[in-house]
N, C-alpha and C positions, 0 to 999 in steps of 0.2 A: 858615468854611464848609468842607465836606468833600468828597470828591471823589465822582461820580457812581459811585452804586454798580452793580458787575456793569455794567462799561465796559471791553469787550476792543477794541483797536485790532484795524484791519487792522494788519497788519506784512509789507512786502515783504523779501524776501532779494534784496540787488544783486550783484553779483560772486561770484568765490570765491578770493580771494586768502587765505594764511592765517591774515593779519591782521584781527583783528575791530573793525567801527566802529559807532558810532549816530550816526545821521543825520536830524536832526530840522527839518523845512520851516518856514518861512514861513508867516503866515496867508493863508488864501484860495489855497494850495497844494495838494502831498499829496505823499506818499513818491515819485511818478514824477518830482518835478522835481530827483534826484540821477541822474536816468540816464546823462545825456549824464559826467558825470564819475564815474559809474559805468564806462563803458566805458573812462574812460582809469586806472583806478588799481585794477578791477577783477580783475587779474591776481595784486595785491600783498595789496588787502584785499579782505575780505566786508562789506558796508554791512548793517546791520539798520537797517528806514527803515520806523516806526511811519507812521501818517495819524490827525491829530491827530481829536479828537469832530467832529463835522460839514464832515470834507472828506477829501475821495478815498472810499475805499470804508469808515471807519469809520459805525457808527453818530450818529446825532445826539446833542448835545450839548442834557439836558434842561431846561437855561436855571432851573434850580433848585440843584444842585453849583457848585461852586466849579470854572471851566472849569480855572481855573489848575492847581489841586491834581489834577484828573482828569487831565489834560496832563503834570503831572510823576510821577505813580503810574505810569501806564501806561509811562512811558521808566525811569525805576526798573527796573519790570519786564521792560526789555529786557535791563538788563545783567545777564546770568547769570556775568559775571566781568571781570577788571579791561579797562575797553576805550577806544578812543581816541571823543572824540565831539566831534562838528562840528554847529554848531547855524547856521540863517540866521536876521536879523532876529527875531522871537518864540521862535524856536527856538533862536537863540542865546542870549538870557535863559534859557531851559529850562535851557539847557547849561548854564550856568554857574551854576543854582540847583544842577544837582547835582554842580557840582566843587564847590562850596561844604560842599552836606548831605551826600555822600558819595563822598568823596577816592578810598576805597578801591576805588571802580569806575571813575573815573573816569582812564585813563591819561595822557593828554592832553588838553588842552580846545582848540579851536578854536571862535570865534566869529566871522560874518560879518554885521558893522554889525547888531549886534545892540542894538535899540533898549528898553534900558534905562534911562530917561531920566530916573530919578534921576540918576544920573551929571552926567547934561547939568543939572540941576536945581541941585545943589550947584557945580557949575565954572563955567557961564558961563551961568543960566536965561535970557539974552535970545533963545538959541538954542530955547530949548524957546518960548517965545513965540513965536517966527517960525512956527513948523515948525506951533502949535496954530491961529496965523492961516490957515494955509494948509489946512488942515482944518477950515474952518470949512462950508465944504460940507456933507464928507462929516457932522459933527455934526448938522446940520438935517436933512441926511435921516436919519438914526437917529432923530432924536426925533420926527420925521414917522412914521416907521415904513415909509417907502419903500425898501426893503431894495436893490431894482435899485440906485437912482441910489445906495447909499451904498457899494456895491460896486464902482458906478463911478468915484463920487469916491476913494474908496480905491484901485483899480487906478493909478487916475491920477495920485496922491500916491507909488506904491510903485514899482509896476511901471516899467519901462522897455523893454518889447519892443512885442507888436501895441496899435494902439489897443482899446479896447471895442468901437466898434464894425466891427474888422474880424476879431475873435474870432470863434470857431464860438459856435454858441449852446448847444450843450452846456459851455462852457468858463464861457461868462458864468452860467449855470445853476448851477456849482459854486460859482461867486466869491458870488450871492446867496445859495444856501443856507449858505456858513458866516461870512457877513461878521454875523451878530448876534453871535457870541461876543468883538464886540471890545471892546466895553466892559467885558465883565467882567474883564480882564488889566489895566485902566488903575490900578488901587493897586498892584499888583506893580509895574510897570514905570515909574511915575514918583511913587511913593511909597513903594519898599520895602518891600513888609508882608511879605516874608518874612524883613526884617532881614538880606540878604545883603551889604551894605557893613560892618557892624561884625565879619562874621566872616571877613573873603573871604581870611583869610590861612591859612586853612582850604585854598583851590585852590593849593595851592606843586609841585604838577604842571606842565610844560612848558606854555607857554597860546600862541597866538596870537591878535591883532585882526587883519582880513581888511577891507577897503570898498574899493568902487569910485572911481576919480579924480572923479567926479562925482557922490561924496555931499553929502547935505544938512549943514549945517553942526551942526545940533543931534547926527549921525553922528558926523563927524569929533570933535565935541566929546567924546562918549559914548565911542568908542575910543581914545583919546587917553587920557580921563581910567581907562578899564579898565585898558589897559596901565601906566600910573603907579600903580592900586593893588592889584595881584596881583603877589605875590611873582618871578614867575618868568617874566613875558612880553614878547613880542616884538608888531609892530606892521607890516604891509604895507599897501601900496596897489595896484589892480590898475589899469594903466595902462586907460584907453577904459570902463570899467565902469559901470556907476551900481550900483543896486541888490540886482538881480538877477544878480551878478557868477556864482552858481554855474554859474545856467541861462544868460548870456549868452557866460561866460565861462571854463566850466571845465577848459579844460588850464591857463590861468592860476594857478587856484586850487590845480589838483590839484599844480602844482610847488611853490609854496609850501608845502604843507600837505604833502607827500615829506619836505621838509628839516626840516620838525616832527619828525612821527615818526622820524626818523632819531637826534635826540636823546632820543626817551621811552622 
């Protein structure tokens, strides 16, 4: 499948540092959830912080394109030259689809528990069992077609800040409108179909793995196994974190990912 034609992201501009980065969220996010580490690393670099098909202020995502391919064209399209790019959970797959297909933009990669889970599939799949048991929720409601509760099961699977329901309700509004596009990423992300493990030595770019102390095991498994097969990377943990380490935790994050750059 091919990517959604005449699909232009919103794209926030973070900082203005004169360092240039891409910065690509999380599902059932949007470009706003780099702010807070925005303000801390904003002096050094500039964040380009696309919002992926159906969240934050982009257009929807027409549930006939390939969300995947839409997702990865449109951040393509950010890099107008060689640039550092930090990707979270889904976005971190992104990422590192394009240190993979194109090195030459890609200055440095940063990945945070980016749930790739082939990875976890070839290393230790009892971990991707556990993690599809506990999703077992949120799958009935998708195939119910109850979008709320699979947003909710999702937030509650990912997230680790307010509960649901003590979110605004414009908040949870966003989380439904973009939680149908998940299934369509589940053969990239625990099947490869974009074949990025037979070529990943392609990313011989600086890299780092990034997850919180209180990741899920099929996480730690999946970062674990990233850093052992890319040429050139490195491997942290952020003490108190879970998931959501950027938004929970970003002067943390924004140190580590300082001493990246410092070598790329």
């Amino acid at each position: 499948m091919s990517a959604q034609k005449g699909f232009a992201p919103f794209v926030a501009t973070l900082g203005n540092g004169p360092r240039k980065a891409l910065a690509l969220h999380c599902t059932l996010a949007f470009s706003g959830a780099w702010a807070g580490f925005s303000r801390i690393v904003g002096d050094e670099v500039t964040l380009t912080a696309p919002d992926m098909p159906s969240h934050g202020r982009s257009d929807g995502w027409d549930e006939h394109a390939s969300f995947v391919e839409t997702v990865y064209e449109a951040s393509v399209a950010c890099l107008d030259e060689p640039m550092d790019v930090i990707g979270h959970s889904f976005g971190g797959a992104i990422a590192l689809r394009l240190a993979v297909d194109r090195p030459d933009l890609v200055r440095s990669l940063t990945m945070i528990e980016p749930v790739f889970f082939c990875v976890a599939k070839e290393d230790n799949p009892e971990t991707v069992a556990d993690q599809d048991a506990k999703s077992r929720g949120f799958i009935d409601a998708i195939e119910a077609g109850d979008m709320e509760s699979a947003a909710r099961q999702f937030n509650r699977s990912w997230g680790d800040g307010p509960t649901w329901d003590t979110m605004p309700e414009q908040v949870r509004a966003a989380m439904t409108r973009a939680i149908h596009v998940v299934p369509n990423t589940m053969n990239f992300l625990y099947e490869d179909s974009a074949n990025l493990l037979s070529r990943i030595n392609n990313a011989s770019m600086p890299s780092l793995l990034i997850r919180g102390e209180a990741a899920s095991n099929v996480v730690k498994t999946t970062n674990t196994g990233l850093t052992r097969r890319l040429p050139n990377a490195g491997e942290t943990v952020i003490k108190g974190a879970g998931h959501m380490a950027p938004v929970s935790h970003p002067t943390d994050v924004a140190d580590v990912w300082r001493n990246l750059l410092a070598s790329a």
